[in-house]
C-alpha positions in Angstrom: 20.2 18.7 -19.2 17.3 20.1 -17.1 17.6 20.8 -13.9 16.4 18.0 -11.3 15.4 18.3 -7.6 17.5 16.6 -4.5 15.0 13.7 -4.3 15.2 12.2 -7.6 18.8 12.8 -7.2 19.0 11.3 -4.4 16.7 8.3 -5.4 19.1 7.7 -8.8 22.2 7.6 -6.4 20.7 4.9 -4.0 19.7 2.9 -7.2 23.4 3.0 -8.2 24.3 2.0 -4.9 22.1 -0.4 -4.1 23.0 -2.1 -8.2 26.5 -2.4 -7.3 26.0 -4.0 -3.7 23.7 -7.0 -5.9 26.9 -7.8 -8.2 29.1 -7.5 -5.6 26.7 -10.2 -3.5 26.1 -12.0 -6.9 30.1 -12.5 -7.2 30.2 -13.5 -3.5 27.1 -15.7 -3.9 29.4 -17.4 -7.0 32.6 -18.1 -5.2 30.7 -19.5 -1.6 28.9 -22.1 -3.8 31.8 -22.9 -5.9 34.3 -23.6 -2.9 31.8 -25.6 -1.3 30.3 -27.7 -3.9 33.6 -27.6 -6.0 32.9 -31.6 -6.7 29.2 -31.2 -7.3 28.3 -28.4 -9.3 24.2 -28.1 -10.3 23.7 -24.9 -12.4 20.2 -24.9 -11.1 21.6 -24.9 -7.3 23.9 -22.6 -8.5 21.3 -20.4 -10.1 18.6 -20.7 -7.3 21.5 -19.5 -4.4 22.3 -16.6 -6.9 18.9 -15.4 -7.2 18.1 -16.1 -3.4 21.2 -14.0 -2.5 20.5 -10.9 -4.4 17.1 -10.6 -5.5 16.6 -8.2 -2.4 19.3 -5.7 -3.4 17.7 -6.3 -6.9 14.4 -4.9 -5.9 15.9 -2.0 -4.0 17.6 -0.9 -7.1 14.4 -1.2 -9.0 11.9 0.2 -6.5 14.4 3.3 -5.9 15.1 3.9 -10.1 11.2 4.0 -10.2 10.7 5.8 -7.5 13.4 8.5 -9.2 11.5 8.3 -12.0 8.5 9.0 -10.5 9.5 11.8 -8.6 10.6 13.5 -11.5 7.1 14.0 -12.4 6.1 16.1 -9.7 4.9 19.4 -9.8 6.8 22.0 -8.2 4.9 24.2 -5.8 5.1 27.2 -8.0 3.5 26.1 -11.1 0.2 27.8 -12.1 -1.5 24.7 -12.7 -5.4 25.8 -11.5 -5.2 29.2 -13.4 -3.9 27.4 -16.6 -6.5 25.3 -16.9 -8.8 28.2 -16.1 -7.3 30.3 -18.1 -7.4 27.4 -21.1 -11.0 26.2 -20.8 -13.4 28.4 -18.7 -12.5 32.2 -19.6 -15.7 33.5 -17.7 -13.0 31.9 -14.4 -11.0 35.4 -14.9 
């Protein structure tokens, strides 16, 4: 496994986080509208409160996974990148 900065760390662990706070609202979402329309159940009320509930934790957890993934593409400071490329395609740059 390479080795991975803080951020993206970081970023993975607040995905996580923020994943397990949406199916903890999605079950709480599940039992409010059960106990209060326990005689009148619509799956597509049912479904609609669900999403309305935790489709802003969803997003979280999606944003900060991508973000974790994006971060993991970053150059670090002490990468040669300009002489590489120098070095690769213009040899009159040394």
């Amino acid at each position: 496994m390479k080795n991975k900065n803080a951020l993206t760390i970081l970023l993975y662990v607040f995905a996580v986080l923020s994943l397990a706070y949406t199916c903890y609202a999605a079950i709480q979402a599940y039992n409010t509208f059960i106990s209060y329309y326990s005689t009148n159940i619509d799956v597509l009320n049912l479904v609609i409160y669900m999403i309305t509930t935790c489709y802003q934790s969803l997003c979280f957890s999606v944003l900060f996974y991508a973000l974790g993934v994006f971060s993991e593409n970053f150059k670090k400071p002490g990468e040669p990148v300009v002489f590489l490329y120098c070095f690769f395609f213009f040899r009159e740059c040394l």
